[in-house]
PDB file of N, CA, C, O and CB in Angstrom:
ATOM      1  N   UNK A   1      17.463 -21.916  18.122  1.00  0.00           N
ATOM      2  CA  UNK A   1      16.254 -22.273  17.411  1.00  0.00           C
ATOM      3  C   UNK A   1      15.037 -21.584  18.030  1.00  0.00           C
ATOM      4  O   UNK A   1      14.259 -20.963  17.306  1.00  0.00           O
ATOM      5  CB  UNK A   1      16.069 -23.790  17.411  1.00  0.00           C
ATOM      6  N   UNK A   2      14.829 -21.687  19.519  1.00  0.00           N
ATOM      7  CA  UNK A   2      14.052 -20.911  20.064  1.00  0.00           C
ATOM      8  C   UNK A   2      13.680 -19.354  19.844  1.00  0.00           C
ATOM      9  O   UNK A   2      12.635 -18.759  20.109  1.00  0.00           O
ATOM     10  CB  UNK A   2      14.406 -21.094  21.029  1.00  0.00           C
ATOM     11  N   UNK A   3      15.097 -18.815  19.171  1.00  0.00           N
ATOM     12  CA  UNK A   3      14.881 -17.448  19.058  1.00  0.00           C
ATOM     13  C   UNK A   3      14.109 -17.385  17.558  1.00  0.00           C
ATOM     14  O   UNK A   3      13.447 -16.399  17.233  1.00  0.00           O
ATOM     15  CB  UNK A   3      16.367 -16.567  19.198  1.00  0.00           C
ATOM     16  N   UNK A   4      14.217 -18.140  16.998  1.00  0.00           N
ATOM     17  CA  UNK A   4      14.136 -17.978  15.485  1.00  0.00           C
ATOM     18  C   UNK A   4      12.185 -18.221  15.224  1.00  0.00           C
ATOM     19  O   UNK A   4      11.532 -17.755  14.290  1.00  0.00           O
ATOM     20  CB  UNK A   4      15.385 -19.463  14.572  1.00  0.00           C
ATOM     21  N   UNK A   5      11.695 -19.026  16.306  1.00  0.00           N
ATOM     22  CA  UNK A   5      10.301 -19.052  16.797  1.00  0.00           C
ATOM     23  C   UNK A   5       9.967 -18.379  16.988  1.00  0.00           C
ATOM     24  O   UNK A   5       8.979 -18.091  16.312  1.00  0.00           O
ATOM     25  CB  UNK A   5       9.886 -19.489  17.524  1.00  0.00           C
ATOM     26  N   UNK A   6      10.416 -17.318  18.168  1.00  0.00           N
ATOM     27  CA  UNK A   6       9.877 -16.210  18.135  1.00  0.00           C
ATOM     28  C   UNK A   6       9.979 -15.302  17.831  1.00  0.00           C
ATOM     29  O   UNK A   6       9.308 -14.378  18.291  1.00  0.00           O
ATOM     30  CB  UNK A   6       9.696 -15.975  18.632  1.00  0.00           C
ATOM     31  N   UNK A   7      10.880 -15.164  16.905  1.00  0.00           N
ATOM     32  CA  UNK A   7      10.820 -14.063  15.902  1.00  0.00           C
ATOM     33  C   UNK A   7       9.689 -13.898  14.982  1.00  0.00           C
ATOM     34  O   UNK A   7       9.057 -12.878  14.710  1.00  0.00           O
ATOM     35  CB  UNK A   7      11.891 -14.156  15.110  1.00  0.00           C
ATOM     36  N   UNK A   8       9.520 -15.454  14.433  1.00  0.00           N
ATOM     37  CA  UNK A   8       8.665 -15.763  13.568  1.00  0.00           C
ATOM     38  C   UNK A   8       7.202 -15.449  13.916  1.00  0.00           C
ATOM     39  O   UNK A   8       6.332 -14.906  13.234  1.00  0.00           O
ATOM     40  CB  UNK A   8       8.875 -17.020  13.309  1.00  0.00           C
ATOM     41  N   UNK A   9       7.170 -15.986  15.285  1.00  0.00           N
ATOM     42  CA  UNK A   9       5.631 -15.708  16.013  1.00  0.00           C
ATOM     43  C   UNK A   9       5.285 -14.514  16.056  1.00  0.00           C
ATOM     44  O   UNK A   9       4.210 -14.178  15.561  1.00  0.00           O
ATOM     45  CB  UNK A   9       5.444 -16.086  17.417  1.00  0.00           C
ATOM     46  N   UNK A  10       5.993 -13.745  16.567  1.00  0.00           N
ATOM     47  CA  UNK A  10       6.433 -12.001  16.723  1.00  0.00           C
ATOM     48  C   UNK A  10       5.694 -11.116  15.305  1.00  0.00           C
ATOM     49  O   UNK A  10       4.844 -10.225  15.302  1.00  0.00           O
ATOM     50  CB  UNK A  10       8.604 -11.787  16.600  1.00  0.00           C
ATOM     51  N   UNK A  11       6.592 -11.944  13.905  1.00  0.00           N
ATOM     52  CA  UNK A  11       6.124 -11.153  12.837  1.00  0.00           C
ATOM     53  C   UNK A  11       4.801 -11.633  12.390  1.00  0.00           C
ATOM     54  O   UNK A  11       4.108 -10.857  11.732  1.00  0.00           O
ATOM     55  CB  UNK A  11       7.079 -11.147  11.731  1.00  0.00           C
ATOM     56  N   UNK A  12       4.451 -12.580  12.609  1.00  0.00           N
ATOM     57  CA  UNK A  12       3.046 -12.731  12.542  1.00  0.00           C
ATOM     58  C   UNK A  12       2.327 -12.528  12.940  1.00  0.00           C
ATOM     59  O   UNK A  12       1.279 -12.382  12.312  1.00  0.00           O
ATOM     60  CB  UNK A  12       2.663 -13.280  12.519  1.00  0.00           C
ATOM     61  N   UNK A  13       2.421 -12.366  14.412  1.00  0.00           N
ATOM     62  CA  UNK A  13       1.340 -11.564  15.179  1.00  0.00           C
ATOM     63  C   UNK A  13       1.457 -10.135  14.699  1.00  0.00           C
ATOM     64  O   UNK A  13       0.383  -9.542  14.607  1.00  0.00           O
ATOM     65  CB  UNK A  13       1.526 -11.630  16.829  1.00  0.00           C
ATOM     66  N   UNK A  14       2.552  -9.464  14.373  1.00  0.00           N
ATOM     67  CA  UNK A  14       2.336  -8.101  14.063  1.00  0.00           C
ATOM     68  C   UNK A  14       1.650  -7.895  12.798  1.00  0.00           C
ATOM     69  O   UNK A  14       0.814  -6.993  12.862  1.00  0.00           O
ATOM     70  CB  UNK A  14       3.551  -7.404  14.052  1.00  0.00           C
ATOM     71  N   UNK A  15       1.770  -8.539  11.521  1.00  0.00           N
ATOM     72  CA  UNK A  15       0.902  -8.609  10.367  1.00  0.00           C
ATOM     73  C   UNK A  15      -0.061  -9.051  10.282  1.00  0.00           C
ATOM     74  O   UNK A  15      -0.780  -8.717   9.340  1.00  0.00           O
ATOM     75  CB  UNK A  15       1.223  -9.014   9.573  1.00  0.00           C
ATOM     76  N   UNK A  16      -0.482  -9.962  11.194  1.00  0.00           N
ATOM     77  CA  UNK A  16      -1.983  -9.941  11.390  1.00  0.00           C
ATOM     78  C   UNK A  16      -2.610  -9.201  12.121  1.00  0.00           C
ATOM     79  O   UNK A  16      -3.833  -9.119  12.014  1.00  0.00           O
ATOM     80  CB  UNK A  16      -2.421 -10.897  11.747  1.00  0.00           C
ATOM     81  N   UNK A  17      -1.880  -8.460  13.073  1.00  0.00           N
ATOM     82  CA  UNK A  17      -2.703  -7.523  13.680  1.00  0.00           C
ATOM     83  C   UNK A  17      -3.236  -6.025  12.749  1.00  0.00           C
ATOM     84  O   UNK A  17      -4.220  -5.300  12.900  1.00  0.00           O
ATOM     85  CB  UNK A  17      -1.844  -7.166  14.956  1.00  0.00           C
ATOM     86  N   UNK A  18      -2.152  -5.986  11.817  1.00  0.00           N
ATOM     87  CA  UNK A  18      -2.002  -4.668  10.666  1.00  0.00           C
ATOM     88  C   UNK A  18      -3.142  -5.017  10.075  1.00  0.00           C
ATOM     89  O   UNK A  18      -4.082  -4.224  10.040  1.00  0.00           O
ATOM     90  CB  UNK A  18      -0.612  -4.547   9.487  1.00  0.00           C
ATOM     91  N   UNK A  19      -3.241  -6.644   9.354  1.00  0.00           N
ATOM     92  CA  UNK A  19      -4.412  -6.781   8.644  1.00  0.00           C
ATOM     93  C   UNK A  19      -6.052  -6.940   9.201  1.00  0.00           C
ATOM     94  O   UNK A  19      -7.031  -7.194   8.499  1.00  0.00           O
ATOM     95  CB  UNK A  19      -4.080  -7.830   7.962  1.00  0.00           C
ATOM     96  N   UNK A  20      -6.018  -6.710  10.676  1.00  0.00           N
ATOM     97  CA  UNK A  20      -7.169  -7.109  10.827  1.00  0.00           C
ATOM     98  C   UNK A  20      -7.487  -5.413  11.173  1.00  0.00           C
ATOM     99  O   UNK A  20      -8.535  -5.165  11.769  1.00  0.00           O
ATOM    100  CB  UNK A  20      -7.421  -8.457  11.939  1.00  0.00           C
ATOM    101  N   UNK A  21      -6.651  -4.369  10.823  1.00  0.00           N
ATOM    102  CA  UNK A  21      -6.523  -2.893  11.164  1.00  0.00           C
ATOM    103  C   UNK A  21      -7.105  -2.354   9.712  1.00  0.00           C
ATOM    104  O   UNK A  21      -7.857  -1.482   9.277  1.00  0.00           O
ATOM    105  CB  UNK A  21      -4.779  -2.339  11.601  1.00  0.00           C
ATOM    106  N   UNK A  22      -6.253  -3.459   9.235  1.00  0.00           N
ATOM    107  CA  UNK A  22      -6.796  -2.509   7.510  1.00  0.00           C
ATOM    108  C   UNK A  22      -8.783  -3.349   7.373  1.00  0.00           C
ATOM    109  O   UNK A  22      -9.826  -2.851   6.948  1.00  0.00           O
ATOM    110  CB  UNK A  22      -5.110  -3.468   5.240  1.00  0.00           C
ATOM    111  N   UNK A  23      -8.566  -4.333   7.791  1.00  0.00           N
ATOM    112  CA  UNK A  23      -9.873  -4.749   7.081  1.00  0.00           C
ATOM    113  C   UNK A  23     -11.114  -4.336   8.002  1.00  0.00           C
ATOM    114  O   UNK A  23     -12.256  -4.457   7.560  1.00  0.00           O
ATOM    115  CB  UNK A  23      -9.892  -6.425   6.795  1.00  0.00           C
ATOM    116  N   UNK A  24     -10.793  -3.685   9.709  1.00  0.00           N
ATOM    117  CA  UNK A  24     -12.035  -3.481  10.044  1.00  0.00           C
ATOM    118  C   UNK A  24     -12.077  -1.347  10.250  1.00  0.00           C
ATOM    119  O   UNK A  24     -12.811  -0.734  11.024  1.00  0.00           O
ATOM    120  CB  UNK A  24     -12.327  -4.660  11.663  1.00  0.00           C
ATOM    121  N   UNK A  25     -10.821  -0.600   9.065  1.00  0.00           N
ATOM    122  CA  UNK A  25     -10.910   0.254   9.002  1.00  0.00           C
ATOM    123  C   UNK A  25     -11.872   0.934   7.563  1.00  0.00           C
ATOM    124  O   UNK A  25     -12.121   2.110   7.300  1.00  0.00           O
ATOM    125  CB  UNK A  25      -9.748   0.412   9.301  1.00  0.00           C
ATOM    126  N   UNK A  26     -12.283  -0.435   6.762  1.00  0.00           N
ATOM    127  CA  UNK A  26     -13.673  -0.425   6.178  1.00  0.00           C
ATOM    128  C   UNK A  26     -12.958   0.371   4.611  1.00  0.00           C
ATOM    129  O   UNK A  26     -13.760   0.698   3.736  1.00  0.00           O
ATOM    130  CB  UNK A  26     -15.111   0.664   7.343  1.00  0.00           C
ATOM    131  N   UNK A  27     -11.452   0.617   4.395  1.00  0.00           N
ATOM    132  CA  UNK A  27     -11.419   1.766   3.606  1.00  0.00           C
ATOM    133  C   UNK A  27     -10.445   0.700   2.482  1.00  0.00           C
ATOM    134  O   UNK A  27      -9.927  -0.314   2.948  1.00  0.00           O
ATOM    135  CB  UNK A  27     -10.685   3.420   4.438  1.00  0.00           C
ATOM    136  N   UNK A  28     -10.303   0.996   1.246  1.00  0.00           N
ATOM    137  CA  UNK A  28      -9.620   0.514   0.339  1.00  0.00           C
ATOM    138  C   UNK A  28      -8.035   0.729   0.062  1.00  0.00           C
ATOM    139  O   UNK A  28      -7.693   1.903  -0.073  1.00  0.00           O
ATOM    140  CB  UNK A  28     -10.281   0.852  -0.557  1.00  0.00           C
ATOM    141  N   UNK A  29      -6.985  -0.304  -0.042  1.00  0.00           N
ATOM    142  CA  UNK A  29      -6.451   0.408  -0.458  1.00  0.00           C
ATOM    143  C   UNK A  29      -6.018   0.509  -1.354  1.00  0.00           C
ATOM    144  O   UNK A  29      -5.970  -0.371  -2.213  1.00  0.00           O
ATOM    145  CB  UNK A  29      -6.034   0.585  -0.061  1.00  0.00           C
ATOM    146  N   UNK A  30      -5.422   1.974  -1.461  1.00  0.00           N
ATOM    147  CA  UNK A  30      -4.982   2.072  -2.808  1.00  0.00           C
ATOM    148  C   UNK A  30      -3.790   2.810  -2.883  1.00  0.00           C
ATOM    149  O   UNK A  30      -3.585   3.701  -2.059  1.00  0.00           O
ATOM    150  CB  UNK A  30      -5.951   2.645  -3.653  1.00  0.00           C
ATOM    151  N   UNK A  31      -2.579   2.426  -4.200  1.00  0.00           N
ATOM    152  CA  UNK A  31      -1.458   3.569  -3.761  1.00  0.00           C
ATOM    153  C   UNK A  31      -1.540   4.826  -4.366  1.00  0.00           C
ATOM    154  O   UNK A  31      -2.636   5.287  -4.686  1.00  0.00           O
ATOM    155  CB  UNK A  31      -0.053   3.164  -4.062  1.00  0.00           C
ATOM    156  N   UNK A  32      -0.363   5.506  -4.579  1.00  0.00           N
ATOM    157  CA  UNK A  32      -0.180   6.642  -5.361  1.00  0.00           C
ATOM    158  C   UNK A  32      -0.411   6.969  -6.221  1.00  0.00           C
ATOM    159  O   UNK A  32       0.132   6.234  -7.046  1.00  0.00           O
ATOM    160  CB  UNK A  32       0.469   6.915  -5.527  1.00  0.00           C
ATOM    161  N   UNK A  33      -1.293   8.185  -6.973  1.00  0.00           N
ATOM    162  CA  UNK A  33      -0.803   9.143  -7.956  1.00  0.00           C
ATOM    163  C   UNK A  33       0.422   9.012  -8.634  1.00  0.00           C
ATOM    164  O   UNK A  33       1.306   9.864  -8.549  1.00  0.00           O
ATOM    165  CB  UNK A  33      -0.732  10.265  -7.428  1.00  0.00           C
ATOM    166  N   UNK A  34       0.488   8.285  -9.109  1.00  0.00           N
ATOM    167  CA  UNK A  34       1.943   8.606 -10.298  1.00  0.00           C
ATOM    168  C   UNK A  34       2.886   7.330  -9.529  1.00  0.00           C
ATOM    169  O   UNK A  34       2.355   6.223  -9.624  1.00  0.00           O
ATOM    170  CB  UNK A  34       3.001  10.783 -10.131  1.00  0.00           C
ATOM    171  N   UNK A  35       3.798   7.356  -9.020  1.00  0.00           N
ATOM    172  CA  UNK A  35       4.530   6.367  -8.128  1.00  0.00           C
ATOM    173  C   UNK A  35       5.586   6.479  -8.785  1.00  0.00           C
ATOM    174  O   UNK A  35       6.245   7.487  -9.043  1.00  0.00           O
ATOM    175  CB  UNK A  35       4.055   4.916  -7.922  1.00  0.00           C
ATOM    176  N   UNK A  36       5.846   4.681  -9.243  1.00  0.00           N
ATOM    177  CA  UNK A  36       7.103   4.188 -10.099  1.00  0.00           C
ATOM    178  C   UNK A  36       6.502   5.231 -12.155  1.00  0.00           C
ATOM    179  O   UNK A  36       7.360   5.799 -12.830  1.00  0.00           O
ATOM    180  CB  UNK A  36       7.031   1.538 -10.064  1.00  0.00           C
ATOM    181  N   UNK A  37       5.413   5.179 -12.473  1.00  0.00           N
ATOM    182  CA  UNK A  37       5.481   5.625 -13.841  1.00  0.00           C
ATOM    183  C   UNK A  37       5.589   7.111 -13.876  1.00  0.00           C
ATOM    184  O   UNK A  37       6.039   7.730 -14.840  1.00  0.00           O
ATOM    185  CB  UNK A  37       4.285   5.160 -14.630  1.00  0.00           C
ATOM    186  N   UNK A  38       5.167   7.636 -12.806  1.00  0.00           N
ATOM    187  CA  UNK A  38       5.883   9.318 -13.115  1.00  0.00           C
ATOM    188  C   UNK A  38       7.157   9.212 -12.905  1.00  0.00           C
ATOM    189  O   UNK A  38       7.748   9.782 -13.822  1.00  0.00           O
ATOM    190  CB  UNK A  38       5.416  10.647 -12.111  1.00  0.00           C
ATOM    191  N   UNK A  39       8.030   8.663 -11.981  1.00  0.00           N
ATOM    192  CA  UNK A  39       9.635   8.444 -11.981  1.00  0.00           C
ATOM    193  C   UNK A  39      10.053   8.095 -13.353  1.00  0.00           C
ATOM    194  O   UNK A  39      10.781   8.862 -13.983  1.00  0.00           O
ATOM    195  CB  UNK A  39      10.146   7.225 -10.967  1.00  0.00           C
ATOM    196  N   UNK A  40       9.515   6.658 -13.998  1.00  0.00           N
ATOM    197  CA  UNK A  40       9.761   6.377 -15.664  1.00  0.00           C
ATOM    198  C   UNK A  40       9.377   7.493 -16.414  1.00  0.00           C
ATOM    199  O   UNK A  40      10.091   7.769 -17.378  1.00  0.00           O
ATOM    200  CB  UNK A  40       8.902   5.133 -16.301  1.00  0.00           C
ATOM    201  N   UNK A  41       8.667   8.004 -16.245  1.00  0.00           N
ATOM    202  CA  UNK A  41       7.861   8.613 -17.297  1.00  0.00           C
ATOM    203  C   UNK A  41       6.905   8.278 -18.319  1.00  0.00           C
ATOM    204  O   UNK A  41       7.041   8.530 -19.516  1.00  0.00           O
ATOM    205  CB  UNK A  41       8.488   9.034 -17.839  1.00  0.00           C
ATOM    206  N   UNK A  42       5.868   7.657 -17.743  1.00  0.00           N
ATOM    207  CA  UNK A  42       4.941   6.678 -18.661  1.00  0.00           C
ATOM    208  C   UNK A  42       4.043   7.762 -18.245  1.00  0.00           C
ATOM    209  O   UNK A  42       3.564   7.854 -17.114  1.00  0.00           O
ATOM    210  CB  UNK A  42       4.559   4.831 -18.310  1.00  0.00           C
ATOM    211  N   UNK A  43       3.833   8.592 -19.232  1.00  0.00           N
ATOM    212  CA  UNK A  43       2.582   9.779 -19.516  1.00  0.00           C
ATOM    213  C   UNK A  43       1.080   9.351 -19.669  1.00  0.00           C
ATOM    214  O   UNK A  43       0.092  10.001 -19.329  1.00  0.00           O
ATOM    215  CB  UNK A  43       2.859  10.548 -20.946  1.00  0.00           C
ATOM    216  N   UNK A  44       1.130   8.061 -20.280  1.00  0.00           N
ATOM    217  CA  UNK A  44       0.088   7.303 -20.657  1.00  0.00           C
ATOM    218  C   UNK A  44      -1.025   7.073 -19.510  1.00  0.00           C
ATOM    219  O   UNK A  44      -2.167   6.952 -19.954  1.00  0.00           O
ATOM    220  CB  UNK A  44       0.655   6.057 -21.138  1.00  0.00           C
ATOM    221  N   UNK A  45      -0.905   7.006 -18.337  1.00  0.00           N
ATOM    222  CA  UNK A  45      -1.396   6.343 -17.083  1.00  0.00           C
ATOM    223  C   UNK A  45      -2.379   7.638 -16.478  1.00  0.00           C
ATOM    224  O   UNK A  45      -2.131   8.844 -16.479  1.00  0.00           O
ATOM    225  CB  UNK A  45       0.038   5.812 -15.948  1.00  0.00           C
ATOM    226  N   UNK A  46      -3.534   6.934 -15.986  1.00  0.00           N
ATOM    227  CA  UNK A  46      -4.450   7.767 -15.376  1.00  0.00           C
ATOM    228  C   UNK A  46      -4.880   7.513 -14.256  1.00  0.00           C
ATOM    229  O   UNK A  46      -5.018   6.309 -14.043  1.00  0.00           O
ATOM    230  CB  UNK A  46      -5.372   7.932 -15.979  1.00  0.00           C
ATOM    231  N   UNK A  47      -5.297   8.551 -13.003  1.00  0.00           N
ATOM    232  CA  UNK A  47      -5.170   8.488 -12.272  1.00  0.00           C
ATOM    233  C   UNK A  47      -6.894   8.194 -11.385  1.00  0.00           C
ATOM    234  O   UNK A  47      -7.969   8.625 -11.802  1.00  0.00           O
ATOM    235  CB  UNK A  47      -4.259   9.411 -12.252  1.00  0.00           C
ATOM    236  N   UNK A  48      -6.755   7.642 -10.547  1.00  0.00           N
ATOM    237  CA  UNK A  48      -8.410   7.574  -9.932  1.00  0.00           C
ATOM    238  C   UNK A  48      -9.263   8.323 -10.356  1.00  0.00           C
ATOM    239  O   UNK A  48     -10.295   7.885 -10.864  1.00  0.00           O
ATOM    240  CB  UNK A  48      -8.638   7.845  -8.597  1.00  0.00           C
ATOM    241  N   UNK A  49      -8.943   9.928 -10.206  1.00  0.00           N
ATOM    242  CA  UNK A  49      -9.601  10.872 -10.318  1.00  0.00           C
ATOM    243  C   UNK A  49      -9.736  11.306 -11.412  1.00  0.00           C
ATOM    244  O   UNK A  49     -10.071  12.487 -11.509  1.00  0.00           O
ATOM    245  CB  UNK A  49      -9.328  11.584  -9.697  1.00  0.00           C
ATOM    246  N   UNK A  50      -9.475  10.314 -12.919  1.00  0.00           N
ATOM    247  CA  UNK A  50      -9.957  10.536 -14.128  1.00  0.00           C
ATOM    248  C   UNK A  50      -8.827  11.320 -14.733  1.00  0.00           C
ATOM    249  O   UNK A  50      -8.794  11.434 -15.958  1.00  0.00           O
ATOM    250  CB  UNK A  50     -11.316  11.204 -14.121  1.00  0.00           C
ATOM    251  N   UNK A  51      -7.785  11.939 -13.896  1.00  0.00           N
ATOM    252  CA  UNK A  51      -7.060  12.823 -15.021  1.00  0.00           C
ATOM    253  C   UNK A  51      -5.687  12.523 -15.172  1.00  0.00           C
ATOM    254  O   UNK A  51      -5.527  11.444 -14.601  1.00  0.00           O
ATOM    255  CB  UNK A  51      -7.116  14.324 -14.745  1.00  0.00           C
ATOM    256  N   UNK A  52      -4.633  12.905 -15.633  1.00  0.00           N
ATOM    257  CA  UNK A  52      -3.862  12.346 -15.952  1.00  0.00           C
ATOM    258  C   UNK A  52      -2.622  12.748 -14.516  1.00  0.00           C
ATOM    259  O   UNK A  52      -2.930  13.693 -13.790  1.00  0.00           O
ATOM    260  CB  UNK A  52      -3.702  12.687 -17.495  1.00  0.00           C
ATOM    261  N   UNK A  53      -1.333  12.003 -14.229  1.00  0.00           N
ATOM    262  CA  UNK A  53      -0.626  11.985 -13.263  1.00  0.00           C
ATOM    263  C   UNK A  53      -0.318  13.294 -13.091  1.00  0.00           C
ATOM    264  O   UNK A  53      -0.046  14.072 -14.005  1.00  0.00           O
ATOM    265  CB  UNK A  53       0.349  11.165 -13.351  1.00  0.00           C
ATOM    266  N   UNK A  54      -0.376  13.660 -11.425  1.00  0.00           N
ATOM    267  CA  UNK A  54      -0.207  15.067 -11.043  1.00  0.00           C
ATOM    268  C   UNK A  54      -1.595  16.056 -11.277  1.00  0.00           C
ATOM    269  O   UNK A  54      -1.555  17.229 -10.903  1.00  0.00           O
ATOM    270  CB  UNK A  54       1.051  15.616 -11.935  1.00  0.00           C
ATOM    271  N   UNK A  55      -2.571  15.606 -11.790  1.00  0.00           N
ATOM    272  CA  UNK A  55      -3.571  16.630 -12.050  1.00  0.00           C
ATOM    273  C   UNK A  55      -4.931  16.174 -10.919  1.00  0.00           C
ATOM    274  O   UNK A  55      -6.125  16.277 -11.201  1.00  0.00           O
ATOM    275  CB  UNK A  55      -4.010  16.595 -13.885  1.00  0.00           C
ATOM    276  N   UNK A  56      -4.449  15.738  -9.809  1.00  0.00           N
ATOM    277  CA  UNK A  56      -5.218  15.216  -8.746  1.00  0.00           C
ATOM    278  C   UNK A  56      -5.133  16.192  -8.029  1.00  0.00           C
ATOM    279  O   UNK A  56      -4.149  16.911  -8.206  1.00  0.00           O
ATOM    280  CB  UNK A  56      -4.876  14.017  -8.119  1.00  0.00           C
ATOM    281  N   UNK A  57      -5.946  16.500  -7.160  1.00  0.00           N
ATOM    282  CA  UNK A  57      -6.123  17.566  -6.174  1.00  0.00           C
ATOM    283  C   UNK A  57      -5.538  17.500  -4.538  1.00  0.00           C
ATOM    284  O   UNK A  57      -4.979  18.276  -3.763  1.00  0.00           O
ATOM    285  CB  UNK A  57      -7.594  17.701  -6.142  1.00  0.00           C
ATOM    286  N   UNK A  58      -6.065  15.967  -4.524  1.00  0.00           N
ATOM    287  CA  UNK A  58      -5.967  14.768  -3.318  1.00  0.00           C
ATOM    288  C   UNK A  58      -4.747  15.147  -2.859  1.00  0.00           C
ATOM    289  O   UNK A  58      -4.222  14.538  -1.928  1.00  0.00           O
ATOM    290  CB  UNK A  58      -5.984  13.052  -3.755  1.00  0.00           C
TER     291      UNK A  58
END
């Protein structure tokens, strides 16, 4: 049982340490260009940069 505590303690301290990385690195996030709908093929979808998947520079 003891181990199973600190496992638990373990992953929490590590995800809160990630999140207090993302929130005092001031930046947004955001994912990919295309991702899962360029794999489908959903043509429809636009990308941050106004243009359509793959036509990002980034």
């Amino acid at each position: 049982m003891s181990n199973v505590i600190v496992a638990v303690s373990f992953f929490l301290t590590a995800f809160s340490l990630m999140a207090v990385g993302v929130i005092f690195s001031n930046r947004r996030i955001k994912g990919s260009c295309g991702g899962i709908g360029a794999v489908l093929g959903d043509e429809a979808k636009m990308c941050d940069c106004g243009q359509k998947m793959g036509g990002c520079s980034e």
